[in-house]
PASEBA-1860 file (N, C-alpha, C; in nm, 3 decimals):
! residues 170
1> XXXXXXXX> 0.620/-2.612/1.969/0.664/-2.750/1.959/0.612/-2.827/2.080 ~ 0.569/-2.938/2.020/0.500/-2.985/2.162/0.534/-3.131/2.146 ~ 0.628/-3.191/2.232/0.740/-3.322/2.194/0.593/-3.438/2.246 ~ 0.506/-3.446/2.312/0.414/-3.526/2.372/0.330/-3.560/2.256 ~ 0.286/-3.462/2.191/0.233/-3.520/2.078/0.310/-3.517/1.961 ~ 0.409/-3.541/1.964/0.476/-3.569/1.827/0.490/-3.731/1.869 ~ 0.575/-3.766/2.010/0.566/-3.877/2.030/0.419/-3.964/2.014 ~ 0.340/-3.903/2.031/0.207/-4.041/2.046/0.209/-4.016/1.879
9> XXXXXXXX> 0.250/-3.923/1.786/0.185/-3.944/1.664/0.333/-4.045/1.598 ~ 0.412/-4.074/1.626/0.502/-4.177/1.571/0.512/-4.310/1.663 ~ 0.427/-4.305/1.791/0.391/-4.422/1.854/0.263/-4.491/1.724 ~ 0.168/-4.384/1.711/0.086/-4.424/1.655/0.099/-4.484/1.549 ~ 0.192/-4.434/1.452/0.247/-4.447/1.320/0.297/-4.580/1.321 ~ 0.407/-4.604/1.405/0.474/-4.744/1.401/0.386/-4.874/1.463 ~ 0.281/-4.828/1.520/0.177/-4.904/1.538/0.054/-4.898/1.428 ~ 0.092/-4.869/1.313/0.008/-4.848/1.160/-0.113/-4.795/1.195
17> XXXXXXXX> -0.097/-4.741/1.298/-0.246/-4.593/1.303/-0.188/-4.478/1.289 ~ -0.311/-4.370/1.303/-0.309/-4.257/1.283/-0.372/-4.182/1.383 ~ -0.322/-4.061/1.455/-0.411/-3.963/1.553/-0.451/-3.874/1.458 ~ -0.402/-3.791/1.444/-0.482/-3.652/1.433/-0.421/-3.637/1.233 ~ -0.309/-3.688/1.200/-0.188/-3.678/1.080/-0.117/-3.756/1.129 ~ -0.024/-3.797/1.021/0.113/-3.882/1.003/0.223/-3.781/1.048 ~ 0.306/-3.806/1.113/0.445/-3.717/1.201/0.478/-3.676/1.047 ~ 0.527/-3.543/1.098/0.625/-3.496/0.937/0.738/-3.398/1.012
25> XXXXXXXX> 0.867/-3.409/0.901/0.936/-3.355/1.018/1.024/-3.334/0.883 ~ 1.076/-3.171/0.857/1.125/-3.157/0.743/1.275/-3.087/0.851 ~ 1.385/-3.136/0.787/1.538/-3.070/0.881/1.580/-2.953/0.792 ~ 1.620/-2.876/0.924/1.723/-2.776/0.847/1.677/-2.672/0.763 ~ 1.561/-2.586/0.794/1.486/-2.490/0.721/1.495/-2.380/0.780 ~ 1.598/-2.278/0.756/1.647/-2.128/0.820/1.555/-2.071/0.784 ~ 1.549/-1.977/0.893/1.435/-1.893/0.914/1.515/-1.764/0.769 ~ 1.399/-1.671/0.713/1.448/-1.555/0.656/1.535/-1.498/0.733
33> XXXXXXXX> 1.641/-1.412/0.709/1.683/-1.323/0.767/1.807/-1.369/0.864 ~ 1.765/-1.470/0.932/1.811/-1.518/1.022/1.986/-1.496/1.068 ~ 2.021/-1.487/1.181/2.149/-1.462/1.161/2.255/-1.514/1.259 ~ 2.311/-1.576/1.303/2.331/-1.696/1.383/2.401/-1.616/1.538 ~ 2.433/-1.662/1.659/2.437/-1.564/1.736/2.631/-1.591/1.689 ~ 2.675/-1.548/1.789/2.837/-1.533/1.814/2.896/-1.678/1.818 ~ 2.973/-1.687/1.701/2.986/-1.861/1.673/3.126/-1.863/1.761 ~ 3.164/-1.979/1.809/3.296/-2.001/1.823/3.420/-1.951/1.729
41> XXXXXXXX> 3.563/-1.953/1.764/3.648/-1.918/1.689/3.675/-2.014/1.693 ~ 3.712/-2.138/1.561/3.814/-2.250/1.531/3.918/-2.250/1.483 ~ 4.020/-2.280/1.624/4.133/-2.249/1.631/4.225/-2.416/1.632 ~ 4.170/-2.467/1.516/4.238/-2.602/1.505/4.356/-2.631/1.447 ~ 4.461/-2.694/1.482/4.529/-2.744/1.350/4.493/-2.831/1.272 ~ 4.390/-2.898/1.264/4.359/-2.978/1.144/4.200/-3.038/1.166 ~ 4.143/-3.070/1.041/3.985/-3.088/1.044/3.941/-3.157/1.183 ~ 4.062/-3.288/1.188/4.048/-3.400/1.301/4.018/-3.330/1.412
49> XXXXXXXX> 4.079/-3.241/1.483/4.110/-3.184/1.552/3.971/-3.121/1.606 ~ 3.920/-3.042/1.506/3.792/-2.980/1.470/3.674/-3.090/1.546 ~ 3.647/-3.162/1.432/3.541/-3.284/1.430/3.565/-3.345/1.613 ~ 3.667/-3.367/1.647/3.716/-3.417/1.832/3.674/-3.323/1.899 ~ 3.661/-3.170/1.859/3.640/-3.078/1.972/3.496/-3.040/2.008 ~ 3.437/-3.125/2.131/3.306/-3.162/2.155/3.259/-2.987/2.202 ~ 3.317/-2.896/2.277/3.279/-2.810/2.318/3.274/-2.695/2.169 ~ 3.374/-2.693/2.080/3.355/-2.633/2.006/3.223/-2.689/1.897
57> XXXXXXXX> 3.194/-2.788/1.869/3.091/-2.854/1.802/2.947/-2.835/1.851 ~ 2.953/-2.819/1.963/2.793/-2.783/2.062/2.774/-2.656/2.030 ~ 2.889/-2.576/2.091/2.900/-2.378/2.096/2.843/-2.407/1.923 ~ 2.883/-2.433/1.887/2.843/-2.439/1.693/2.687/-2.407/1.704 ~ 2.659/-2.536/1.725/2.522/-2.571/1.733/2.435/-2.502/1.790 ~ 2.476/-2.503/1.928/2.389/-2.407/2.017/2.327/-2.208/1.969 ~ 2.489/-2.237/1.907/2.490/-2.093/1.850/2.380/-2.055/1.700 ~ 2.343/-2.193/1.687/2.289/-2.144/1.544/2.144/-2.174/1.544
65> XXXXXXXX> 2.130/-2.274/1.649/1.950/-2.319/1.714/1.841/-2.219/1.720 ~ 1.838/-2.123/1.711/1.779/-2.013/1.689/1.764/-1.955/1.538 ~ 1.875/-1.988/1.414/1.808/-1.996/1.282/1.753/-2.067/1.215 ~ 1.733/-2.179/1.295/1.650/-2.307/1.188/1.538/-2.294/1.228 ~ 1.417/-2.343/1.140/1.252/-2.327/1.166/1.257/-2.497/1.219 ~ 1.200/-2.507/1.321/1.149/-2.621/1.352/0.983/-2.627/1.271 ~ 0.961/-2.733/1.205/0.837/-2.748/1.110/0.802/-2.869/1.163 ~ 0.636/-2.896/1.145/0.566/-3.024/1.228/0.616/-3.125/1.350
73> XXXXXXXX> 0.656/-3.215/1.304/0.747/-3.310/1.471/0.882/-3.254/1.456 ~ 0.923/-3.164/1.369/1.095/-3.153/1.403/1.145/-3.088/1.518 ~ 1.229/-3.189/1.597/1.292/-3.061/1.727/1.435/-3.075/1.718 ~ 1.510/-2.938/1.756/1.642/-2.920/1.738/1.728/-3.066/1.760 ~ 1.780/-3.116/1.706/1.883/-3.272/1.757/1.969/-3.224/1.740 ~ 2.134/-3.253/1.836/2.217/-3.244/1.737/2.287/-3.374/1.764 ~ 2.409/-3.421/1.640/2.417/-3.525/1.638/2.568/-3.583/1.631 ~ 2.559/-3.664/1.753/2.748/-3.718/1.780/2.830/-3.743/1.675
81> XXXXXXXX> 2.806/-3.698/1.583/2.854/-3.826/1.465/2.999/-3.771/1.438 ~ 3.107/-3.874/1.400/3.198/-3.870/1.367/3.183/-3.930/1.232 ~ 3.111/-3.932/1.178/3.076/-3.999/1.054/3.024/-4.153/1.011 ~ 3.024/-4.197/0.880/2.899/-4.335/0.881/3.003/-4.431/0.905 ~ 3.164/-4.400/0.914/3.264/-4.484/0.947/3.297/-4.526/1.074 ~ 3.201/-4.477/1.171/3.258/-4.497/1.321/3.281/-4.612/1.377 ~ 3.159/-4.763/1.332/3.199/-4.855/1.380/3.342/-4.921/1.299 ~ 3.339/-4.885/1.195/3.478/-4.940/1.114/3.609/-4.918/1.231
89> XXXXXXXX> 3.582/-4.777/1.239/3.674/-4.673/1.314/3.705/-4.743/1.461 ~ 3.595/-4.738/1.520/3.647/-4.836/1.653/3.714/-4.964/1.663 ~ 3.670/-4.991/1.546/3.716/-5.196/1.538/3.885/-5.140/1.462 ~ 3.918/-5.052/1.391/4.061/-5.053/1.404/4.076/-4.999/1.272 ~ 4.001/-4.919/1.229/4.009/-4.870/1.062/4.039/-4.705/1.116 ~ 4.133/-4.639/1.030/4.152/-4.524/1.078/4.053/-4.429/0.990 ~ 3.982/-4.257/1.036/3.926/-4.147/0.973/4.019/-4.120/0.916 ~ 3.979/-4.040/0.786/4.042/-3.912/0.749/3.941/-3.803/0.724
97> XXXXXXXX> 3.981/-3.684/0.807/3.839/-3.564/0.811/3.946/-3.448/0.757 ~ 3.850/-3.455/0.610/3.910/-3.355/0.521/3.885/-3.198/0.555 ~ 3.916/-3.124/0.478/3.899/-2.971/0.509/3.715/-2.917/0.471 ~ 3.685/-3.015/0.383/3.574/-2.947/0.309/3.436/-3.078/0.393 ~ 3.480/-3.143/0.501/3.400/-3.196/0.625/3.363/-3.307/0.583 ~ 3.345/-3.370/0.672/3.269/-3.544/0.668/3.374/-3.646/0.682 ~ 3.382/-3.725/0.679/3.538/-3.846/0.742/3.522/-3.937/0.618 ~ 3.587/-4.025/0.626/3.597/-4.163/0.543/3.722/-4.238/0.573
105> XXXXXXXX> 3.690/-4.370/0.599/3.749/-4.452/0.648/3.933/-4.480/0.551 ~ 4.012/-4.508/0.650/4.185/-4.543/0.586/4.165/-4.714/0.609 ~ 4.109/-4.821/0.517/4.132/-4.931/0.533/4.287/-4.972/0.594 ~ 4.244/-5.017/0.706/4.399/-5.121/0.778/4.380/-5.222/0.786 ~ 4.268/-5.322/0.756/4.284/-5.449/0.761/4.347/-5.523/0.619 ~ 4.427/-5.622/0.673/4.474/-5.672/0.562/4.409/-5.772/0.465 ~ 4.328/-5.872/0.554/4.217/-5.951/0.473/4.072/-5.922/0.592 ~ 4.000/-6.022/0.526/3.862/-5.979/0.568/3.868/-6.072/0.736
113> XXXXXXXX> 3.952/-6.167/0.752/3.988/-6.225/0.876/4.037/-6.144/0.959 ~ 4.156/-6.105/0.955/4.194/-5.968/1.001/4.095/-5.866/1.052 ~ 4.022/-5.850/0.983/3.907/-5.727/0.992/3.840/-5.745/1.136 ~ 3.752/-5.850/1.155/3.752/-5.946/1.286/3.809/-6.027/1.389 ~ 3.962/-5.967/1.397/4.025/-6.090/1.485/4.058/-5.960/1.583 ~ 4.062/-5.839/1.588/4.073/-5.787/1.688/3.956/-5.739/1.740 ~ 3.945/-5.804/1.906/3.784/-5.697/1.972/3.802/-5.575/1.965 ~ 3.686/-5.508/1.955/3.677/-5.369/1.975/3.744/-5.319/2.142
121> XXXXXXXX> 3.816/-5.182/2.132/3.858/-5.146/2.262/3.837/-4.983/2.304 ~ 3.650/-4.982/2.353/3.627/-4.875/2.395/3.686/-4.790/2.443 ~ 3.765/-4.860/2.551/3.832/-4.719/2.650/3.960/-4.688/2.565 ~ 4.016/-4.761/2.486/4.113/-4.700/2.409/4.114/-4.638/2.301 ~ 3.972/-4.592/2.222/3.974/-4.605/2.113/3.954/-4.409/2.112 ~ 4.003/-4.371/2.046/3.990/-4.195/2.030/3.884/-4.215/1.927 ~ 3.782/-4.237/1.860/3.712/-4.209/1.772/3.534/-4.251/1.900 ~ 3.579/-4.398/1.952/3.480/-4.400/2.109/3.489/-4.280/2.191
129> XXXXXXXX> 3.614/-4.238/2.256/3.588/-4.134/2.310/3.543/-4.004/2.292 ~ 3.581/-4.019/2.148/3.529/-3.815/2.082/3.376/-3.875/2.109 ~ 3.361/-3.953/2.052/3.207/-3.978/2.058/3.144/-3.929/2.163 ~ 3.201/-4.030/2.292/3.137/-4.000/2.454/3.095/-3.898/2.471 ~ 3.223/-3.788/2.445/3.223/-3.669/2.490/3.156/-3.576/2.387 ~ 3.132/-3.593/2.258/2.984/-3.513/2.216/2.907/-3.560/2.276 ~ 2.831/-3.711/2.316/2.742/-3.711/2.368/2.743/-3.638/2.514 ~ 2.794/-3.654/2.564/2.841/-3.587/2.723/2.839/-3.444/2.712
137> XXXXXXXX> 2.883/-3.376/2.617/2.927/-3.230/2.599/2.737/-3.191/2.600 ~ 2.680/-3.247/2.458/2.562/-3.200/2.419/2.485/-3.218/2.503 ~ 2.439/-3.339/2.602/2.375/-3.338/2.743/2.369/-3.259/2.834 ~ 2.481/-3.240/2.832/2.533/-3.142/2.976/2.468/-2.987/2.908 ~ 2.492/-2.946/2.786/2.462/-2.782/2.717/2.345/-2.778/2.710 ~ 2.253/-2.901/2.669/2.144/-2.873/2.637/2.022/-2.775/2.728 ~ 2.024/-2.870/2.825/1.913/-2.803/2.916/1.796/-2.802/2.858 ~ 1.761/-2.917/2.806/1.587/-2.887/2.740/1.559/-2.800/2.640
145> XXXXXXXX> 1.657/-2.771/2.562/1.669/-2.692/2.447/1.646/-2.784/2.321 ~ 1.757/-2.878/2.314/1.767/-2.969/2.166/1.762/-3.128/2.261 ~ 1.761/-3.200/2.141/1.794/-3.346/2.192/1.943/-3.380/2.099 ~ 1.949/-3.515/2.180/2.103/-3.521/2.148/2.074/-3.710/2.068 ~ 2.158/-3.696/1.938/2.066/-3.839/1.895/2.239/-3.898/1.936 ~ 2.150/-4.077/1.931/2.252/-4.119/1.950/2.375/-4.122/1.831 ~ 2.486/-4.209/1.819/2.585/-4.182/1.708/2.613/-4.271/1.606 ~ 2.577/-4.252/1.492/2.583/-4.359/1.372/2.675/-4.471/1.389
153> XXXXXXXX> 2.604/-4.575/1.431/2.680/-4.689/1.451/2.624/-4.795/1.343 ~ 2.674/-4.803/1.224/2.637/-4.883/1.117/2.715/-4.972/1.141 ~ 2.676/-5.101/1.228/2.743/-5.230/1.248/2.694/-5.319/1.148 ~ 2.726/-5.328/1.029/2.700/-5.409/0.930/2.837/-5.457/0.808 ~ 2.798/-5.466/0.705/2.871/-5.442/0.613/2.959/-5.342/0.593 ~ 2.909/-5.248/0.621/2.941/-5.087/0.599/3.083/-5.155/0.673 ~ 3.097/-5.187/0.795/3.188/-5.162/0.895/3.321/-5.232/0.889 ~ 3.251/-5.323/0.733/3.353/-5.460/0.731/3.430/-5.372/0.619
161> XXXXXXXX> 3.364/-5.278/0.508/3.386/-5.174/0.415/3.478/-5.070/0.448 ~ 3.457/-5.067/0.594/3.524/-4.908/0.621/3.722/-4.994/0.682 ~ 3.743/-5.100/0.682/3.834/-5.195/0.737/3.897/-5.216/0.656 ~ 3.829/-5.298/0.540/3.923/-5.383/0.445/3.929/-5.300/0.315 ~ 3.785/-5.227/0.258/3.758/-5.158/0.136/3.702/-5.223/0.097 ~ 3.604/-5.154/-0.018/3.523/-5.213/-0.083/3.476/-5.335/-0.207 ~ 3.653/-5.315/-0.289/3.683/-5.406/-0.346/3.789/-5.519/-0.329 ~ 3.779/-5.528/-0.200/3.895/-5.616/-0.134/3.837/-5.742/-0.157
169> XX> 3.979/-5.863/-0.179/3.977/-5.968/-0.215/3.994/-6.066/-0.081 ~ 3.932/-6.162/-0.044/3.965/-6.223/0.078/3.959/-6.160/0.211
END
């Protein structure tokens, strides 16, 4: 893996040239055989719990970086995410992280005014902080092993969706 030229070939790309090929980067392709080293024990009471625990989520990862094939520009990432609900989540919409994984937003806003009348409050917000601290956790473990992407922050629609719901009136 050689991250120098993967970068000039998606510098190149987004500048509508070409070096040598177009970047290709296929995720998540286990090697045969492969067998993951000594995973953590998850000792949660509940998914939430799970998904918040930045050290157990890395040990995950770290532990399994060794069965995936890295193929053309792909290099190990792993990724903060608390799910595609996070900006909802900070602005005041609650998760629910089921048993069988992934979150989805508990609409609390009452109208779509509502949705926007409270600022966001980083330092208070437990869905900001789990965040931090995957990012913080995965930095600190990495050591030039994986990269750490940043965390799905769909500030759009999505966020006004994950607040009020999708078929909300007003």
């Amino acid at each position: 893996m050689d991250i120098t030229s993967s970068l000039a070939r998606f510098d190149a790309w987004f500048n509508q040239s070409i070096i040598d090929r177009p970047p290709v980067t296929v995720k998540n392709v286990w090697r045969d055989g492969a067998v993951p080293g000594a995973l953590p024990v998850a000792r949660h009471a509940s998914p939430r719990e799970r998904q918040f625990d930045a050290d157990f989520r890395v040990a995950t990862f770290a532990a399994r970086l060794d069965c995936w094939r890295w193929i053309g520009d792909t290099f190990p990432c792993f990724s903060p995410s608390l799910g595609a609900d996070l900006s909802g989540a900070v602005l005041g919409a609650e998760l629910e992280f089921p048993e069988t994984g992934g979150s989805w937003a508990r609409h609390t806003a009452t109208s779509i005014a509502a949705a926007g009348a409270v600022p966001p409050d980083l330092e208070r917000s437990p869905y900001w902080q789990a965040t931090r601290a995957l990012v913080d956790t995965s930095l600190a473990a990495s050591q030039g092993r994986w990269l750490t992407s940043i965390p799905n922050l769909d500030c759009n629609g999505d966020a006004l969706v994950a607040l009020r719901g999708p078929q909300a009136d007003g």
